[in-house]
VEXGU-667509 format. One record per atom (N, C-alpha, C, O): residue number from 1; residue in one letter; atom name; x, y, z. Coordinates in nm, 3 decimals, always signed. Example, Ala and Ser with C-alpha at 12.3 -4.5 7.8 and 13.67 -1.06 7.14 Angstrom:
REM residues 2
{1; a; N; {+1.319; -0.569; +0.780}}
{1; a; CA; {+1.230; -0.450; +0.780}}
{1; a; C; {+1.320; -0.330; +0.780}}
{1; a; O; {+1.424; -0.332; +0.846}}
{2; s; N; {+1.285; -0.225; +0.708}}
{2; s; CA; {+1.367; -0.106; +0.714}}
{2; s; C; {+1.290; +0.003; +0.787}}
{2; s; O; {+1.341; +0.114; +0.804}}
REM end
This chain:
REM residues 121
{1; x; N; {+13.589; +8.731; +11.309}}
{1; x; CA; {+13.531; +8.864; +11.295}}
{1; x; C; {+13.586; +8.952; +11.406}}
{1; x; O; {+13.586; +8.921; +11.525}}
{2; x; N; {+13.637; +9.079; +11.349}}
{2; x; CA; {+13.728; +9.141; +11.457}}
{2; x; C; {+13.647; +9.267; +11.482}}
{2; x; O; {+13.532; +9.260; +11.437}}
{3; x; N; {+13.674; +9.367; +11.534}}
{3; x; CA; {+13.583; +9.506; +11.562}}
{3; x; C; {+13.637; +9.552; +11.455}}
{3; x; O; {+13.550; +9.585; +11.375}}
{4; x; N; {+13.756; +9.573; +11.410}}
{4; x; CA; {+13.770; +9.661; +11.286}}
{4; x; C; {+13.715; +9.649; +11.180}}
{4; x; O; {+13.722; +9.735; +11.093}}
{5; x; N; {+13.609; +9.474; +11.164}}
{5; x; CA; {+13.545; +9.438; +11.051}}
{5; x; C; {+13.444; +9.545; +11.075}}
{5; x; O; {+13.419; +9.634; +10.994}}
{6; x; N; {+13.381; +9.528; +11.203}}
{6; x; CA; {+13.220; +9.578; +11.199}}
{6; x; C; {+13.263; +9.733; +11.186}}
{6; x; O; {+13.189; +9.814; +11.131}}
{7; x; N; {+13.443; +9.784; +11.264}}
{7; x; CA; {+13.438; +9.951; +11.206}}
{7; x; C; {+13.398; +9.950; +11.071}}
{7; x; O; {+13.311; +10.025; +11.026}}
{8; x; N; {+13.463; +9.865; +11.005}}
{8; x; CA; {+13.486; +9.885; +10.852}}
{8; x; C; {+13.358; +9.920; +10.730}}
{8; x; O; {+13.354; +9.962; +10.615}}
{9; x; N; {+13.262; +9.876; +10.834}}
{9; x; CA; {+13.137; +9.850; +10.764}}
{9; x; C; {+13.054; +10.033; +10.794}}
{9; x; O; {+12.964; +10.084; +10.726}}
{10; x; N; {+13.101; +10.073; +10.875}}
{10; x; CA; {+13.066; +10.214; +10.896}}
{10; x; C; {+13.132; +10.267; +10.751}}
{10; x; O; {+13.068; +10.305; +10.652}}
{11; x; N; {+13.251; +10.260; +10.763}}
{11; x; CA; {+13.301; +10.382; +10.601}}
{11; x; C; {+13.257; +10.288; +10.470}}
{11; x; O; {+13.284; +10.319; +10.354}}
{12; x; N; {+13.187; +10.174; +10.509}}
{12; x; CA; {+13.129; +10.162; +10.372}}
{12; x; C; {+12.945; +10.227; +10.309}}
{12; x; O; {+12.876; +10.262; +10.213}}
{13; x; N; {+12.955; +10.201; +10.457}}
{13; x; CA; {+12.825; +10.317; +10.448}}
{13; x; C; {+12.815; +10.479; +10.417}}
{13; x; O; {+12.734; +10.544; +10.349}}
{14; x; N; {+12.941; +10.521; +10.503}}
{14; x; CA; {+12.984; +10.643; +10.489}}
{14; x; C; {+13.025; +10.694; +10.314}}
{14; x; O; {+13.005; +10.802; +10.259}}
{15; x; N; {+13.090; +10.565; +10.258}}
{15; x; CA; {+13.124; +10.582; +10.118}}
{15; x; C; {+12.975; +10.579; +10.049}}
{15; x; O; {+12.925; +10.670; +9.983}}
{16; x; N; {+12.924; +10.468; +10.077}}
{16; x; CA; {+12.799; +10.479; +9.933}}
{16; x; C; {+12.668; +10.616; +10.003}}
{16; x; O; {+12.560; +10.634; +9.946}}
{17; x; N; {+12.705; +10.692; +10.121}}
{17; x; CA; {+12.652; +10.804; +10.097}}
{17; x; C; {+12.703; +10.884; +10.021}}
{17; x; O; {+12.628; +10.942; +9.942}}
{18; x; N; {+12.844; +10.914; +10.019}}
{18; x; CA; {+12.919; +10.968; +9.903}}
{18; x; C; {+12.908; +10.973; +9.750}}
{18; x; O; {+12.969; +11.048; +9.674}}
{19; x; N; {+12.796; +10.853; +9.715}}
{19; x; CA; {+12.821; +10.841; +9.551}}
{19; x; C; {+12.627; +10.937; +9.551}}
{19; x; O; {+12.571; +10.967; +9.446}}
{20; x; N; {+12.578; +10.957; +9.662}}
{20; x; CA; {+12.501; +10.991; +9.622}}
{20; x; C; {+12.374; +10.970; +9.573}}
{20; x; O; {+12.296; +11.053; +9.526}}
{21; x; N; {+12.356; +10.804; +9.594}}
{21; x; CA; {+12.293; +10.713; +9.523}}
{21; x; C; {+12.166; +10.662; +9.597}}
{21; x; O; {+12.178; +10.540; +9.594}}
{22; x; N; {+12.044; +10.694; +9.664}}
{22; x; CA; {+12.006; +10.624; +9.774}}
{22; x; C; {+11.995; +10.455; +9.789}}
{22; x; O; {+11.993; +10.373; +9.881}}
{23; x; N; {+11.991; +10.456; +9.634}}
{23; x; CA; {+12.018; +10.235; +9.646}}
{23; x; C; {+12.081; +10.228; +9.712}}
{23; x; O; {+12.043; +10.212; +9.828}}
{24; x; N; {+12.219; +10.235; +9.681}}
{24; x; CA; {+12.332; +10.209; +9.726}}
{24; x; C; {+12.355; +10.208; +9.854}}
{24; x; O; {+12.424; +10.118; +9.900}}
{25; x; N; {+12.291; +10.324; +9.954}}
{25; x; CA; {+12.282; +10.310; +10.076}}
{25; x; C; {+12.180; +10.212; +10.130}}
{25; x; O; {+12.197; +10.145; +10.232}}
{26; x; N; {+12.049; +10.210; +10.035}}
{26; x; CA; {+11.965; +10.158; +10.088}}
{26; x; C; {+11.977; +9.990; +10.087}}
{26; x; O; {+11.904; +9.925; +10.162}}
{27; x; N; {+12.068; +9.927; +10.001}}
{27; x; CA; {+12.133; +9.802; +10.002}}
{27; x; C; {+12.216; +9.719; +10.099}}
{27; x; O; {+12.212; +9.599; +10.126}}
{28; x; N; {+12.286; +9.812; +10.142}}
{28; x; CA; {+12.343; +9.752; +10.299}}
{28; x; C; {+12.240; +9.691; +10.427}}
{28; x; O; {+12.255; +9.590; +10.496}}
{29; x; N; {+12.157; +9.767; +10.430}}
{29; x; CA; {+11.998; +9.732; +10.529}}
{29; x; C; {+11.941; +9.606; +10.430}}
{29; x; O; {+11.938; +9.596; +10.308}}
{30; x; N; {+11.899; +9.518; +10.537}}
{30; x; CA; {+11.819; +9.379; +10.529}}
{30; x; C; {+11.673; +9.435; +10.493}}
{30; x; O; {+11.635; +9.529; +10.562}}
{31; x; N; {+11.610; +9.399; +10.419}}
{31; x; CA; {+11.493; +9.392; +10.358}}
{31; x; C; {+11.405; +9.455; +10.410}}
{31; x; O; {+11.333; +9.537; +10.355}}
{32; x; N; {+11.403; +9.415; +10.542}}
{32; x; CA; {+11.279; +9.440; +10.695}}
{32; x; C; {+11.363; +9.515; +10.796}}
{32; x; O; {+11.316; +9.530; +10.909}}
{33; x; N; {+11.521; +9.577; +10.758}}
{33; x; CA; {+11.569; +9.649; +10.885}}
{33; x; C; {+11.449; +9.784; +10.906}}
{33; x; O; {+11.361; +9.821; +10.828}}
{34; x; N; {+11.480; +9.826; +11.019}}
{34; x; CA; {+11.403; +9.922; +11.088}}
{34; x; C; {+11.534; +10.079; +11.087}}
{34; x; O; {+11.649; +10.076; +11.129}}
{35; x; N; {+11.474; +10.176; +11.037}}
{35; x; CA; {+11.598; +10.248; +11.045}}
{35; x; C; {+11.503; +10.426; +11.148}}
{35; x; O; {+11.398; +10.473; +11.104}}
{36; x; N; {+11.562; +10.475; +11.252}}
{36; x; CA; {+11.545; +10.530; +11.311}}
{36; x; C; {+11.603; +10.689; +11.283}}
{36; x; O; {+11.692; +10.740; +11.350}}
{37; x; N; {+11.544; +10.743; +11.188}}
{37; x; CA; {+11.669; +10.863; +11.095}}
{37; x; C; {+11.659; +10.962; +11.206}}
{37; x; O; {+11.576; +10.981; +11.295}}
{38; x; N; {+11.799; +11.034; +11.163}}
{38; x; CA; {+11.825; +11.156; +11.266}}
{38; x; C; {+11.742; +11.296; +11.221}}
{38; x; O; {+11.723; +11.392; +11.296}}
{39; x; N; {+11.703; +11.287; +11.101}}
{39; x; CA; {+11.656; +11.392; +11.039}}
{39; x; C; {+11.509; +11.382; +10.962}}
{39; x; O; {+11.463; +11.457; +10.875}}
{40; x; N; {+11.453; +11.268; +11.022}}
{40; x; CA; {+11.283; +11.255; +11.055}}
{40; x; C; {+11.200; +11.199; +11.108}}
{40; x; O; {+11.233; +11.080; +11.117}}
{41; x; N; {+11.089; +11.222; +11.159}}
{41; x; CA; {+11.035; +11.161; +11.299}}
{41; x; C; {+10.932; +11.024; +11.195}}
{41; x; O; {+10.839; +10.979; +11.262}}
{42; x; N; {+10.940; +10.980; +11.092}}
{42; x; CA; {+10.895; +10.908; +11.032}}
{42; x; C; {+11.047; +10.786; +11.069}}
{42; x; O; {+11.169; +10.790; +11.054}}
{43; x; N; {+10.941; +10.684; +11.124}}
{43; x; CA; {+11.018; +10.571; +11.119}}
{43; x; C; {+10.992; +10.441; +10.973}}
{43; x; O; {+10.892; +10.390; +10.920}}
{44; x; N; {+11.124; +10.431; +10.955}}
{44; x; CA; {+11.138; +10.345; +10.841}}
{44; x; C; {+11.147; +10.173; +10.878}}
{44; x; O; {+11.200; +10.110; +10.970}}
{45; x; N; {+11.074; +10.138; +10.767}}
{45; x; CA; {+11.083; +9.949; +10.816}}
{45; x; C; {+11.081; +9.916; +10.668}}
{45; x; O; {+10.982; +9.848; +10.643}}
{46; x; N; {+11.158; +9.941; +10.555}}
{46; x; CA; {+11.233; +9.867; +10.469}}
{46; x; C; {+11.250; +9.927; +10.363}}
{46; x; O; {+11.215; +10.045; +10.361}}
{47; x; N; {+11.302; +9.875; +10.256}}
{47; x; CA; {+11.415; +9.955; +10.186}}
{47; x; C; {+11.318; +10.023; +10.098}}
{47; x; O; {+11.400; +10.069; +10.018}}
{48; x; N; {+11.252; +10.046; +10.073}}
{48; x; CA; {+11.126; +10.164; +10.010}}
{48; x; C; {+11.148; +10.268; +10.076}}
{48; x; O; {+11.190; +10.370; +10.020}}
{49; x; N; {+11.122; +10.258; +10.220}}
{49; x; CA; {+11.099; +10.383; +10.333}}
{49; x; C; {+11.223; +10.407; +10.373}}
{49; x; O; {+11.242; +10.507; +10.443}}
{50; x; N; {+11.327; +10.326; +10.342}}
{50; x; CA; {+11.445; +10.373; +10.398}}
{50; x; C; {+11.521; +10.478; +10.265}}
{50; x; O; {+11.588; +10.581; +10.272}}
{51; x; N; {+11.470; +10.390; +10.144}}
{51; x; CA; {+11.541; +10.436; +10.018}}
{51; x; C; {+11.518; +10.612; +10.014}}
{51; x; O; {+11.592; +10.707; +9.989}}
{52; x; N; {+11.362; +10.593; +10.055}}
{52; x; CA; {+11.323; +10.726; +10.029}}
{52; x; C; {+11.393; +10.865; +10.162}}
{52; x; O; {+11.436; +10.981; +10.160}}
{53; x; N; {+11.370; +10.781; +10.241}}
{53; x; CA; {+11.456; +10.870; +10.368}}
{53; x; C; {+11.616; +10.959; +10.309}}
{53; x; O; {+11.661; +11.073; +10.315}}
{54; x; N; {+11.659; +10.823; +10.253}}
{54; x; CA; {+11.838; +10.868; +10.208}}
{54; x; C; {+11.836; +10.955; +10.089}}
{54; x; O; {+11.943; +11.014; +10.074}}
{55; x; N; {+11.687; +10.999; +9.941}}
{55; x; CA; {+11.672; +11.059; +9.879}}
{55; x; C; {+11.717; +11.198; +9.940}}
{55; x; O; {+11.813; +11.273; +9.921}}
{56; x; N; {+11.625; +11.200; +10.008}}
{56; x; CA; {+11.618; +11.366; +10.094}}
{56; x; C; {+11.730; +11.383; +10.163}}
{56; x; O; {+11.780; +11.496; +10.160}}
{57; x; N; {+11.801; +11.267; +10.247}}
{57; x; CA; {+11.924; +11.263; +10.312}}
{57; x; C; {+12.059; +11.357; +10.248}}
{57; x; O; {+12.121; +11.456; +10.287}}
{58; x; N; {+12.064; +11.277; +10.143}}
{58; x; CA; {+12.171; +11.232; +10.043}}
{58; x; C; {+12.184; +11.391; +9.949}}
{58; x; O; {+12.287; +11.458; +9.946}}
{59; x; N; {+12.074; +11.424; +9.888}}
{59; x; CA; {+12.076; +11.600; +9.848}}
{59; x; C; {+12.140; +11.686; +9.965}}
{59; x; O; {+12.192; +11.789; +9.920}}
{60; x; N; {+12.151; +11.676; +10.081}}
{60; x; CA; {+12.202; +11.787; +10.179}}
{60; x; C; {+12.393; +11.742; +10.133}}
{60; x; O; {+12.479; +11.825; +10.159}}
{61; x; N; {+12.420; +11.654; +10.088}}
{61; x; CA; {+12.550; +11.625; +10.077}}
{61; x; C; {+12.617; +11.594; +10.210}}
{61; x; O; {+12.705; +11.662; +10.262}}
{62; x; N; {+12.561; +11.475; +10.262}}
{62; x; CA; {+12.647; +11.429; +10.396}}
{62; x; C; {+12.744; +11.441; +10.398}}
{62; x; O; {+12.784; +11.507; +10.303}}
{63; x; N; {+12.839; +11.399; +10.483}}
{63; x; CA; {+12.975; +11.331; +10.512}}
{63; x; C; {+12.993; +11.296; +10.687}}
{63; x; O; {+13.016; +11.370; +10.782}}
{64; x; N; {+12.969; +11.144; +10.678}}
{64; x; CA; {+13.019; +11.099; +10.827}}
{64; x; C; {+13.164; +11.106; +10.886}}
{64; x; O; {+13.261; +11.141; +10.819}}
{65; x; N; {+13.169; +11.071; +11.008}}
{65; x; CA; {+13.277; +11.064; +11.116}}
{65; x; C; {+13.265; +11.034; +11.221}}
{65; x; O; {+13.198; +11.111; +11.291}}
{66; x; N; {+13.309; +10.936; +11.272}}
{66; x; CA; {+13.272; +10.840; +11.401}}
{66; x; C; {+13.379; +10.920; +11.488}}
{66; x; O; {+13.499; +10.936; +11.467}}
{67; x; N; {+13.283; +10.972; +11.611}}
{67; x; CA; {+13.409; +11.043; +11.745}}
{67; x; C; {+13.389; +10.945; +11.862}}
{67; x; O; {+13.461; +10.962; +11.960}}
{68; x; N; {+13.285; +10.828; +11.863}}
{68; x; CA; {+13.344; +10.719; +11.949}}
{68; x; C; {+13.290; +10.614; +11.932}}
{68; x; O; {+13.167; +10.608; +11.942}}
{69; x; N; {+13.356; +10.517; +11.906}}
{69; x; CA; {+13.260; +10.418; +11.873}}
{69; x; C; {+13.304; +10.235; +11.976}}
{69; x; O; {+13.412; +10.180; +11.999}}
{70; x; N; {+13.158; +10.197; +12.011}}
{70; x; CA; {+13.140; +10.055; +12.082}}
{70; x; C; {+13.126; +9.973; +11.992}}
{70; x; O; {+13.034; +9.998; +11.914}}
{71; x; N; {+13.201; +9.857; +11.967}}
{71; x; CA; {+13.148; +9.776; +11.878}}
{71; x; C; {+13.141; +9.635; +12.013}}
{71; x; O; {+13.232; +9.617; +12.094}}
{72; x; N; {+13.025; +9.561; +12.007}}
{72; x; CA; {+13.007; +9.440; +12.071}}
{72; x; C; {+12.967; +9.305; +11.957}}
{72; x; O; {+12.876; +9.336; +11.880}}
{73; x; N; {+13.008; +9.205; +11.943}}
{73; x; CA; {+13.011; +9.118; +11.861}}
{73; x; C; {+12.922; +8.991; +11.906}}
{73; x; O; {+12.979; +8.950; +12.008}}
{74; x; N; {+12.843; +8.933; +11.889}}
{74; x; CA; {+12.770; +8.840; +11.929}}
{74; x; C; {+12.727; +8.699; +11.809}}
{74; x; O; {+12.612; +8.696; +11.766}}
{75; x; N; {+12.821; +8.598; +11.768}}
{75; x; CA; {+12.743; +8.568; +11.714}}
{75; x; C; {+12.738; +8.612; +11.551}}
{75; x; O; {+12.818; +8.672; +11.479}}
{76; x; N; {+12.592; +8.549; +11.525}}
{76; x; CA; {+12.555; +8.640; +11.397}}
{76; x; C; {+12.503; +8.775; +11.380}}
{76; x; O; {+12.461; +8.817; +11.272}}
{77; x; N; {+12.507; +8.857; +11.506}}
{77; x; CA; {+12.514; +8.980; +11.529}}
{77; x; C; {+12.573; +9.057; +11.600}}
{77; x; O; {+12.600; +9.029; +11.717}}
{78; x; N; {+12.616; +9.208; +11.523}}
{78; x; CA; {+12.698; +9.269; +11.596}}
{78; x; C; {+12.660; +9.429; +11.592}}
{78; x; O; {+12.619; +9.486; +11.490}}
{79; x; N; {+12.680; +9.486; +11.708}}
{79; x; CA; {+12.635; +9.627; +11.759}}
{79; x; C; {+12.742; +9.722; +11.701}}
{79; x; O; {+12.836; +9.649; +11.670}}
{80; x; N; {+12.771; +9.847; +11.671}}
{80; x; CA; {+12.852; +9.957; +11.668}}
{80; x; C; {+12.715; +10.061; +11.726}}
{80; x; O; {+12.609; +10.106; +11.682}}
{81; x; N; {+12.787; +10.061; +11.836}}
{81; x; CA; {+12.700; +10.262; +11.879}}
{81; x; C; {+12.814; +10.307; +11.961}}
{81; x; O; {+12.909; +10.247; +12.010}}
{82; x; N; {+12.758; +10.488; +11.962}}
{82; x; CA; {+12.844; +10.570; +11.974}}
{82; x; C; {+12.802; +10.714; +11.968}}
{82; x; O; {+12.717; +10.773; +12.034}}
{83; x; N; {+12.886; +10.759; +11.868}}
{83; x; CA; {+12.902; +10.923; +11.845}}
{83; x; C; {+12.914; +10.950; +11.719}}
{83; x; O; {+13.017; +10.898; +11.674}}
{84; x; N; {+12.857; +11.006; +11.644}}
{84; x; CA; {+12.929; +11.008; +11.481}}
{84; x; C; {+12.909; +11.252; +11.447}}
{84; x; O; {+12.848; +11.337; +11.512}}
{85; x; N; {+12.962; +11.260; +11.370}}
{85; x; CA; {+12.956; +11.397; +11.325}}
{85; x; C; {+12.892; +11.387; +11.172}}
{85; x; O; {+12.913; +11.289; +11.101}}
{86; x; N; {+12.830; +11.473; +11.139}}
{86; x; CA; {+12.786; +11.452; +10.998}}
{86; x; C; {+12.842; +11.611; +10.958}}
{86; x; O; {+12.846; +11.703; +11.039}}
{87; x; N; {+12.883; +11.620; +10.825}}
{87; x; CA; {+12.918; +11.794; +10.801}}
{87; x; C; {+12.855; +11.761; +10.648}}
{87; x; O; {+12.881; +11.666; +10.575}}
{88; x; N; {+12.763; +11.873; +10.628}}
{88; x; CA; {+12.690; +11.882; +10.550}}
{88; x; C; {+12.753; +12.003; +10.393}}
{88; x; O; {+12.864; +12.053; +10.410}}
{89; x; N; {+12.692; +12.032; +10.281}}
{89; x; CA; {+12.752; +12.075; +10.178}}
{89; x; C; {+12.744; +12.254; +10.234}}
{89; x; O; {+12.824; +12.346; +10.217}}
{90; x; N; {+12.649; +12.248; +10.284}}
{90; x; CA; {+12.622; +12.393; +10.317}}
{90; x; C; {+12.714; +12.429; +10.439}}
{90; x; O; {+12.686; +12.536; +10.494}}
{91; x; N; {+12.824; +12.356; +10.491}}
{91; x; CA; {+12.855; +12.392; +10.628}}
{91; x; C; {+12.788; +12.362; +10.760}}
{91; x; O; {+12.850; +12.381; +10.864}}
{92; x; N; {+12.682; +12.322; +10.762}}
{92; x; CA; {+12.607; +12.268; +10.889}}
{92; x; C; {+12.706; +12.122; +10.942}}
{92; x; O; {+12.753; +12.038; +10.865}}
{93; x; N; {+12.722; +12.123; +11.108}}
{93; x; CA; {+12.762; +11.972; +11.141}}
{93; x; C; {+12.646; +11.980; +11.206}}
{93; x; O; {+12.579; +12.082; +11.224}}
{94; x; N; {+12.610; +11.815; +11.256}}
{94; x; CA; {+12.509; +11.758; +11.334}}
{94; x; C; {+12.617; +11.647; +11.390}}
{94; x; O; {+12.689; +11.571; +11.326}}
{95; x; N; {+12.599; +11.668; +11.563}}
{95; x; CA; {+12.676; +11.540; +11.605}}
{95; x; C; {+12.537; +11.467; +11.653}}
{95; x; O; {+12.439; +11.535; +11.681}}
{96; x; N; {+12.536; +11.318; +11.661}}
{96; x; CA; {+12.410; +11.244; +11.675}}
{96; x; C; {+12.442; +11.144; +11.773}}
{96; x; O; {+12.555; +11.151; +11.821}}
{97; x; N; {+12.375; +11.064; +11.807}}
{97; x; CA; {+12.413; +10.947; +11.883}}
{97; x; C; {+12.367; +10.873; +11.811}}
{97; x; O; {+12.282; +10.911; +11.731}}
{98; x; N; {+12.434; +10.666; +11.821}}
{98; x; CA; {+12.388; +10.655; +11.653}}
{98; x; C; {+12.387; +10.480; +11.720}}
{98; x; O; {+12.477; +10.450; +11.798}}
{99; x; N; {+12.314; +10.406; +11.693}}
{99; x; CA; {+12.356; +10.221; +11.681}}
{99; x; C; {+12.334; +10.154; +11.555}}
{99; x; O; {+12.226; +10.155; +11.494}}
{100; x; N; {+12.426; +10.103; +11.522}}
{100; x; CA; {+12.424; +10.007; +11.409}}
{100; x; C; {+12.391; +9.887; +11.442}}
{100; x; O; {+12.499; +9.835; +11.468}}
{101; x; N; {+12.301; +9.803; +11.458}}
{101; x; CA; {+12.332; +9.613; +11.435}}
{101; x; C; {+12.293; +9.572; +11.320}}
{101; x; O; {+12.192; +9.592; +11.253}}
{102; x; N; {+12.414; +9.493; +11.302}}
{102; x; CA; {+12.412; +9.427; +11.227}}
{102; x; C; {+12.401; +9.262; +11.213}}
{102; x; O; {+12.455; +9.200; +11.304}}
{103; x; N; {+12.336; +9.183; +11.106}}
{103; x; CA; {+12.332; +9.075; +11.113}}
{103; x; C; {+12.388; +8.989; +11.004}}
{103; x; O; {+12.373; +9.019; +10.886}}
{104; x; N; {+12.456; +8.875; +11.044}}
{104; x; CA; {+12.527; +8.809; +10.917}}
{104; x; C; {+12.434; +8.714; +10.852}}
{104; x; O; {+12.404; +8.607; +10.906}}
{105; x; N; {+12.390; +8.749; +10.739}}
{105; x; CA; {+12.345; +8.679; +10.653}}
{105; x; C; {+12.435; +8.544; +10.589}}
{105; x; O; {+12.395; +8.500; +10.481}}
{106; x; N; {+12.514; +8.499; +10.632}}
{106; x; CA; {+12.582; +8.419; +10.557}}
{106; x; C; {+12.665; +8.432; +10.445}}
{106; x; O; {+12.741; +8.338; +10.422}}
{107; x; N; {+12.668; +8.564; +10.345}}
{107; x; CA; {+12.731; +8.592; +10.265}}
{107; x; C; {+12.838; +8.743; +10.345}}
{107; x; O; {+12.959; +8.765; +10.345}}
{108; x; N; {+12.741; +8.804; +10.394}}
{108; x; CA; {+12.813; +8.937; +10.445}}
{108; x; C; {+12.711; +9.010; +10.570}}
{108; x; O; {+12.600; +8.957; +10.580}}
{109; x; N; {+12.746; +9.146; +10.679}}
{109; x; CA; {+12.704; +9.198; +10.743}}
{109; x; C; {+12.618; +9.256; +10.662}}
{109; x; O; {+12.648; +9.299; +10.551}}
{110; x; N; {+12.454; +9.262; +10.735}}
{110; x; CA; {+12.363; +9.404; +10.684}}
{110; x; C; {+12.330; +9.426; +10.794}}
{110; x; O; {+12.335; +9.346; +10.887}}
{111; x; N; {+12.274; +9.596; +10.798}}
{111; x; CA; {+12.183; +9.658; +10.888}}
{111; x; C; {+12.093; +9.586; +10.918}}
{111; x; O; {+12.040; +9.533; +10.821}}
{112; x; N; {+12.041; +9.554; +11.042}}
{112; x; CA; {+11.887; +9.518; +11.059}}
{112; x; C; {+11.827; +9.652; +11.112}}
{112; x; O; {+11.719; +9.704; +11.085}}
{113; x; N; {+11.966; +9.708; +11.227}}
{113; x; CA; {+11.851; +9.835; +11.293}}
{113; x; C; {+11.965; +9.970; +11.288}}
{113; x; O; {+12.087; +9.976; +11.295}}
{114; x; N; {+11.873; +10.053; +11.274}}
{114; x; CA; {+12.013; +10.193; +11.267}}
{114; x; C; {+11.936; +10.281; +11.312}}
{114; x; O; {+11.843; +10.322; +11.243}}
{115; x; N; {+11.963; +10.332; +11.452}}
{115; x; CA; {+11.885; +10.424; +11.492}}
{115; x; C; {+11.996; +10.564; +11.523}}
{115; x; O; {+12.115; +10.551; +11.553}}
{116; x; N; {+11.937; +10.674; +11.510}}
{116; x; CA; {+12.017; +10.820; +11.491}}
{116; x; C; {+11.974; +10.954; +11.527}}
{116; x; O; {+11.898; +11.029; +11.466}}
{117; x; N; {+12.042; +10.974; +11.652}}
{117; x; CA; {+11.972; +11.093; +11.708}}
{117; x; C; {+12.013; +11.218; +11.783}}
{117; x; O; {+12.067; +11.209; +11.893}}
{118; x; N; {+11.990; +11.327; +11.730}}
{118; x; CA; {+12.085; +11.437; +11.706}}
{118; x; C; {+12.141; +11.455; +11.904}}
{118; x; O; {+12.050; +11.440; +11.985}}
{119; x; N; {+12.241; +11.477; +11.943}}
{119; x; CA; {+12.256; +11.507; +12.071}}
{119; x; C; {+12.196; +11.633; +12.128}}
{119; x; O; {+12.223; +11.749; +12.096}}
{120; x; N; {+12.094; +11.584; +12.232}}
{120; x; CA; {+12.002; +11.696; +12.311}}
{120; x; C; {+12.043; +11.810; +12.375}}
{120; x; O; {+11.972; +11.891; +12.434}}
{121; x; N; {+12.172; +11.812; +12.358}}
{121; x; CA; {+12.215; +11.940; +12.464}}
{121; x; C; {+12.370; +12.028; +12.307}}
{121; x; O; {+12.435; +12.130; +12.335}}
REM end
C-alpha cells in the first residue's frame, strides 16, 4: 500500500460526488464512520446521517481539489489530512481543512472518520 493508493481514494470520493448520488458517496464510509461536515454543525455517525448530510451537500454541485495533502499509513489504517478547495455550481470556493482515515476492511479502504472544516481566517 503506497500513498498514491490512499491519494487515490480521495478522487474516488471526489468522483462519486460528481454523479450526484448521495449512496454512492455515502458507501465509501464504514457503517459506524463518524463524519465531521464542513457545512453543518450536526455531527454524523452512519450512513443514514451521513447519506442525508451529502443530499443537501451534493445539490450545491461540489467539486473537490486537494492543495496539500499528508498521507500516514499504519497498518490497517491510514490518515490523508490537509487542505482541499471545493468550487461550487454557483461559483462559491470553500478552502477547508480536512482528515480522512481510513480502515482496511479486508476487501478495500473505507472512511471510518472524515472530519472538514472551513479555514478560520
Amino acid at each position: 500500500m503506497s500513498s498514491n493508493d490512499i491519494l487515490s481514494l480521495f478522487d474516488e470520493w471526489n468522483n462519486a460526488l460528481q454523479t450526484g448520488e448521495p449512496k454512492k458517496v455515502a458507501e465509501l464510509y464504514e457503517s459506524d464512520a463518524i463524519l465531521l461536515p464542513t457545512v453543518s454543525n450536526q455531527v454524523r455517525h452512519n450512513h443514514d446521517e451521513i447519506n442525508d448530510y451529502f443530499v443537501h451537500f451534493l445539490a450545491k454541485g461540489p467539486s473537490g481539489k486537494i492543495d496539500e495533502a499528508n498521507v500516514r499509513i499504519f497498518d490497517q489504517l491510514a490518515i490523508n489530512s490537509g487542505v482541499y478547495t471545493f468550487t461550487f455550481q454557483d461559483g462559491v470556493v470553500v478552502q477547508a481543512r480536512f482528515t480522512f482515515v481510513y480502515r482496511w476492511d479486508g476487501e478495500r479502504w473505507k472512511i471510518v472518520e472524515h472530519h472538514s472544516s472551513k479555514m478560520p481566517e
